[in-house]
N, C-alpha and C positions, 0 to 999 in steps of 0.2 A: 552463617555459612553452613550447608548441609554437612551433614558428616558421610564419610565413605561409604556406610553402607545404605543411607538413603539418596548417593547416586547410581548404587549399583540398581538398586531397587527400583530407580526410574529408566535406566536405559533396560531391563531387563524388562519392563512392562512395552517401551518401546519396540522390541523386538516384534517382528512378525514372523508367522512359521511359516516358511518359504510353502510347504508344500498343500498350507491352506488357502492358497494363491491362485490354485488348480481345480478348475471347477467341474464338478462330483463327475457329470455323463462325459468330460474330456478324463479324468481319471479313472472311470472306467474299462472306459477303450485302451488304455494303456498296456502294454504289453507287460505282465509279471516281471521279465528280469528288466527293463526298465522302469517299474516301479522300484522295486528291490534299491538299483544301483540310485537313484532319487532321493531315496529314504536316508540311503547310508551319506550320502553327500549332503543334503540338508541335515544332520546329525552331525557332521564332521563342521559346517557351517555354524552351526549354533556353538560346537565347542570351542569355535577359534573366536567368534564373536565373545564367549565369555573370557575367555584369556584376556582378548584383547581391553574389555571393559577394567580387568582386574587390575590391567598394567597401566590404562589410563588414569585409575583413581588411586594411584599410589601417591 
């Protein structure tokens, strides 16, 4: 049976960075404070994804 931290270590490799989803010449056109506000909500998404991980493998 894995132990808890080599399931954290698989869903953490699973993760994808939302905002490498967005390809480079659409990312560029992007307007700065819609990059900005992107940035911080993929940020805020990967923190609730790891909570979330940490509460599953209790």
């Amino acid at each position: 049976m894995p132990s808890k931290s080599d399931k954290l270590s698989d869903m953490e490799k699973k993760r994808v960075n939302k905002l490498e989803q967005i390809a480079s010449k659409n990312w560029e056109k992007t307007p700065t404070s819609v990059r900005k506000l992107l940035e911080k909500m993929a940020q805020q998404i990967e923190q609730q994804e790891k909570k979330l991980t940490e509460v599953l493998t209790v």
